[in-house]
Each structure stands twice: as structure tokens, then as C-alpha cells.
N, C-alpha and C positions, 0 to 999 in steps of 0.2 A: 903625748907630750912632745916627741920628736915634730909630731904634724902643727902642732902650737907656735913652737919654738920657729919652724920654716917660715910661719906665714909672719910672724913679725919681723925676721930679717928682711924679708919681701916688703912687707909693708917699711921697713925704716928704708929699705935702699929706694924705694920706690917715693918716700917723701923726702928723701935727702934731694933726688934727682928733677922730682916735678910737682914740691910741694909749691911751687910757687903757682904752677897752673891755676890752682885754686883762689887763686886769690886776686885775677884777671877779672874784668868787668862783662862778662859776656851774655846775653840772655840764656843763651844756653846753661849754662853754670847755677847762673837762679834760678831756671826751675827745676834743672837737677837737685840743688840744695834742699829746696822747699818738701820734693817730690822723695827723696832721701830720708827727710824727718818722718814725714808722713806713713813711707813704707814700714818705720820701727826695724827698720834693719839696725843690726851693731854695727854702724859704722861710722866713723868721723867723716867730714865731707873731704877734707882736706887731702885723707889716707884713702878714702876711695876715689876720688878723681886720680889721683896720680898710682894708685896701681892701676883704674885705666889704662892712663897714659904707657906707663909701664910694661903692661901685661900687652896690649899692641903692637910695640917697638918688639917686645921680645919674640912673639907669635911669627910677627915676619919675617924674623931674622933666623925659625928653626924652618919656617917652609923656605925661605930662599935655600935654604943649606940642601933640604930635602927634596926640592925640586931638581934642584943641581945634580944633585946626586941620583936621582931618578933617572933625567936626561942620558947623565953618563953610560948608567947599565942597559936604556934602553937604545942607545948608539941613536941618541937623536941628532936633524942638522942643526947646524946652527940658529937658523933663523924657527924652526920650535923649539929649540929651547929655547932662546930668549922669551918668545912668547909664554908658555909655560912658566917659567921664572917671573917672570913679570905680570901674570895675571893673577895666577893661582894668591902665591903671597898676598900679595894689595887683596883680594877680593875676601881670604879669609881675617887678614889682618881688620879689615873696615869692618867685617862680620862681629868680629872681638869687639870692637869700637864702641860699636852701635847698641851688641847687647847689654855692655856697661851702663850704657847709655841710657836703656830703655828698660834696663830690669827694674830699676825702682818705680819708673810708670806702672806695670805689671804687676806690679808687688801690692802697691796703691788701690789699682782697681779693683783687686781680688779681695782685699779687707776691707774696702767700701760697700763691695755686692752685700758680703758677708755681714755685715751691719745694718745693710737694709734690709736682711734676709731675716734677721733675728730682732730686728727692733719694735714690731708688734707685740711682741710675746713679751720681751726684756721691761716695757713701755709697762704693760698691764701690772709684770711683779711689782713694779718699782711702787707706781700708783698704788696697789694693794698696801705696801710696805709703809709707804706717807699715812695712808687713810687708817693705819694702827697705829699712829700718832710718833711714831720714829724721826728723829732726825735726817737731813740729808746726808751727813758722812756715814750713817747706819744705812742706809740703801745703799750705798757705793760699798760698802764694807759686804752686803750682802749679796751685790751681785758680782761682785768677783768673784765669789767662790764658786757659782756654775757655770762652769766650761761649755756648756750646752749654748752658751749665748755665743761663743764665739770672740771674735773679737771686740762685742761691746765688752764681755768682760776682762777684757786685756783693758780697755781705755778706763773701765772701772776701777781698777786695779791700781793704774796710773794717777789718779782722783786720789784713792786712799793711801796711795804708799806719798804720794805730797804733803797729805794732813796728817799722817803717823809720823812720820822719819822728820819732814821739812818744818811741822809745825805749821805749816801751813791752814790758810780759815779754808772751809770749804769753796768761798766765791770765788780767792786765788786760786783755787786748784782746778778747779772746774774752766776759768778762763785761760789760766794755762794750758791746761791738755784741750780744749777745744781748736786752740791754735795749730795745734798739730794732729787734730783727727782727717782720718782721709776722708769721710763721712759729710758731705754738705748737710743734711737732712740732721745727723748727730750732734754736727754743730752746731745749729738753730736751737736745737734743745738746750743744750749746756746756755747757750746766751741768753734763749728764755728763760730757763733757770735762774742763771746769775740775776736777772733784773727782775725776775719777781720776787728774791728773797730780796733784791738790794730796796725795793719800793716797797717792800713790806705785803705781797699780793698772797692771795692765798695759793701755795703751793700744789696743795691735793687735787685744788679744781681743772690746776694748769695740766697737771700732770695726768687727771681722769680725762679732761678732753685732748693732749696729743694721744694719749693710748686707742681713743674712739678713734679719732682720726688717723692713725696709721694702719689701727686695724681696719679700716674700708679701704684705704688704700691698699693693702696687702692684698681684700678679698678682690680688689679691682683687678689688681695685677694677677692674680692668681686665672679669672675670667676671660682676659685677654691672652694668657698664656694656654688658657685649654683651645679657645678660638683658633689658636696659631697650630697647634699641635694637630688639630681637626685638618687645617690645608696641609699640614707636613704630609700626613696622614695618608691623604688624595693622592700628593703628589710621589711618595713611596710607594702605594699601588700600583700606580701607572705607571712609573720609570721604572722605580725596583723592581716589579715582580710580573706586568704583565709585559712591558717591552722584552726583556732578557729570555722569556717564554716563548715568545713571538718570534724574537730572533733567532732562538732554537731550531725551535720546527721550521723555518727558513731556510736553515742551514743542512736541515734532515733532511728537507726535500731535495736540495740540491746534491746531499750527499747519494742519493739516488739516482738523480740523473747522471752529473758528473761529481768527480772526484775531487776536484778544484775548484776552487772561486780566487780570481781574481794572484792567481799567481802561487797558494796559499792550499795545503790537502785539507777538507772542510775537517776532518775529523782532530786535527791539529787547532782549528777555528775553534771547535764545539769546546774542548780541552780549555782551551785558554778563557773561552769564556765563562764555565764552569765552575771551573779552578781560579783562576784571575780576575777576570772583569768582573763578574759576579759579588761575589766577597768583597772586593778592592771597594766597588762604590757603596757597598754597606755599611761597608767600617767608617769612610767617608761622611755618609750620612750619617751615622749616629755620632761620628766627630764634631759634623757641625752642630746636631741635635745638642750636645753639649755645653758646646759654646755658646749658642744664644740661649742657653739657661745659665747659664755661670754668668753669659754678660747683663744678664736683668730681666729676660726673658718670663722666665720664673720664676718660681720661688719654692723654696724645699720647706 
């Protein structure tokens, strides 16, 4: 409650002081906006730009203090601490800035992947659910309740809590929450949706053929992603495991002849790479191994 109660004094001091920022015409600012909805983050646009603003000004104002005070005890001259002062702050400050900045982009991408990760599967219930002759608010009713989908079933969720709570028809709700899915592929849906039921089309058909159709695409993606893993594959062999082996015994040999390489006791060398180099670009590689699965890569 104490942690509650802070962030709204934060937040009110923070839009007393720069709620106006928000409301400036900048490119920047609309596709934060947009990019904000999108994320499903709690936050008003108004109250997040300006504890940006806020949380920046403040950031730099405790590294200047602490840089200061750094300098002093470590009896810096004059001319590094300035530098120091003046680098440090601005560079962590614009650091703050930017991931204000950039977290709702981030936030965006990951509930997108995530939607197109599950919308094969999601695609097939739904159709199945149509083709027992159900209504569309009863498929949305029904896939919100598995979590398994992820975040279609957050936008599901958001569908039915429109037509329960708002009273809303399902075509309103459906073209509302499309407007703010992060989902381009999702959205296509909801608006083919909306206009087959607004022209009177047969739903089950629409809805049996995007299910075929996203499951080849899935299997497509799936094919090219084992493709990509096959040269990761290769090229883990040869970097990872047989260079570092190679450079080894490189190093044994010369540990033999001499004791030094290059300024450096080889055994100190072997050690760091071992221990160090070794490991370090493993973890590396499977960091990025990660990444381009998470960025679309593949598919889980």
C-alpha cells in the first residue's frame, strides 16, 4: 500500500509539472501514444510521458550529486571531474529517456510475436466452436478462458468484457479492440470478421479457411526456422567448439616451448579461455539463439 500510495504522488507531481508535454504535437509523442495502447500497459499517456519527463530530470540530478561526490573522495582535478560530471549524468539520464521511450515498442513486439505464435491453434478452436453452431460472443467467451493462447486470449477477453459490461454488439467490440491489437495478422481477422457478419457471409467458412491458412503458414515458419537452426548448428561447431579446441592445443604447445606468448604466461591464457572466453560466447550464442526465436524466428 505504502508502494501504491508513492507512485501516485510521483505520478500527480510528475503531471502537475509536465502534463502539458503530452499534449505537444510531436511525431514522437504519437507513436508513443499509439504504441502505449497497443502495449496494454496500465497507463494513461498523459501520466506516462511526463513521469518520463520527470523520472530523467530526476535521474540526473542524483548522478550529478553522486558524481560529485565521487570526484571529491577520489581527490579528482578539476578538469576530470568536470568531465565525469558532465558525462556520466547526461549519458545515464538520456539512458532513462529513451527506455521510457522504447519500453512500449518492446512490450508491443513481444505480444505480437506471441499472437502470432498461438494463432494457429486459437484459429482452429474458434472455427471448431462456429462449426457447433455457436454464436460469435460465445467463442470469444470461450477463449478467454485459456491462458494457453496467450495473449489472443487477453484481446478475447477484451471482446467479451465490451459485450457483457458495455452492452456492446459484438461488431463494436470486435472493431474496437482490433484498433488497438498489436497484432497486424489479428487485426485482419477481427475486420474480416466484422464484414462477414456485417454482409451477411458465412462465418464458419471464413473462419475454416484463415485456420488452414495460418496453419501452413505456421508449418512454413516452423521449416525455415529448423533450416536456420541447421547453419546455427554449423557455425557452433566451428566457432564454438572446434576453434577454442584448436586454440587450446596452440597454446599447449607453446606452453612447452615458451612460457609466454605475446607478453601474457600461456597458462594465465589457457585459464581465461577456459573459464572466460569459452563460456562467455556460449551464453552469447544461445542469447542470441533466443532472440531471433522470440523475434519470429520460430515458433513454440
Amino acid at each position: 500500500m505504502p508502494i501504491h500510495q508513492e507512485k501516485d504522488w510521483f505520478a500527480y507531481v510528475a503531471n502537475m509539472l509536465f502534463g502539458w508535454v503530452s499534449e505537444q504535437d510531436f511525431h514522437m509523442l504519437e507513436t508513443l501514444k499509439r504504441q502505449l495502447i497497443q502495449s496494454d500497459l496500465n497507463f494513461l499517456f498523459r501520466t506516462y510521458v511526463s513521469q518520463m519527463c520527470l523520472s530523467t530530470i530526476v535521474v540526473y540530478g542524483l548522478f550529478v550529486f553522486s558524481t560529485i561526490g565521487v570526484s571529491v573522495v577520489l581527490q579528482l582535478t578539476f578538469s576530470q571531474a568536470l568531465v565525469i560530471v558532465s558525462l556520466i549524468p547526461l549519458a545515464i539520464a538520456l539512458s532513462t529517456f529513451f527506455f521510457f521511450l522504447y519500453y512500449p515498442q518492446s512490450v508491443v513486439k513481444q505480444r505480437s510475436a506471441d499472437i502470432e505464435r498461438n494463432l494457429p491453434f486459437a484459429l482452429n478452436h474458434m472455427s471448431a466452436v462456429l462449426s457447433s453452431g455457436l454464436p460469435p460472443s460465445a467463442v470469444f467467451r470461450l477463449i478467454q478462458e485459456f491462458d494457453e493462447y496467450g495473449e489472443i486470449a487477453k484481446e478475447a477477453r477484451k471482446i467479451y468484457r465490451r459485450i457483457k459490461l458495455l452492452g456492446e454488439d459484438v461488431v463494436t467490440a470486435m472493431r474496437e479492440v482490433s484498433r488497438a491489437t498489436p497484432s497486424d495478422t489479428f487485426r485482419e481477422i477481427l475486420y474480416g470478421t466484422v464484414s462477414t457478419l456485417e454482409t451477411g457471409g458465412d462465418l464458419r467458412s471464413f473462419f475454416r479457411e484463415k485456420a488452414q491458412e495460418s496453419l501452413r503458414d505456421y508449418k512454413l515458419a516452423q521449416k525455415k526456422w529448423h533450416e536456420k537452426l541447421s547453419l546455427y548448428s554449423t557455425i557452433y561447431m566451428s566457432l564454438l567448439m572446434a576453434a577454442p579446441l584448436f586454440i587450446i592445443v596452440i597454446l599447449s604447445v607453446i606452453n612447452v616451448l615458451n612460457n609466454s606468448f605475446l607478453g601474457f604466461a600461456v597458462i594465465d591464457l589457457l585459464r581465461i579461455s577456459v573459464y572466460g572466453v569459452v563460456p562467455v560466447l556460449n551464453i552469447m550464442f544461445l542469447g542470441l539463439l533466443q532472440v531471433l526465436h522470440k523475434g519470429g524466428g520460430g515458433q513454440s
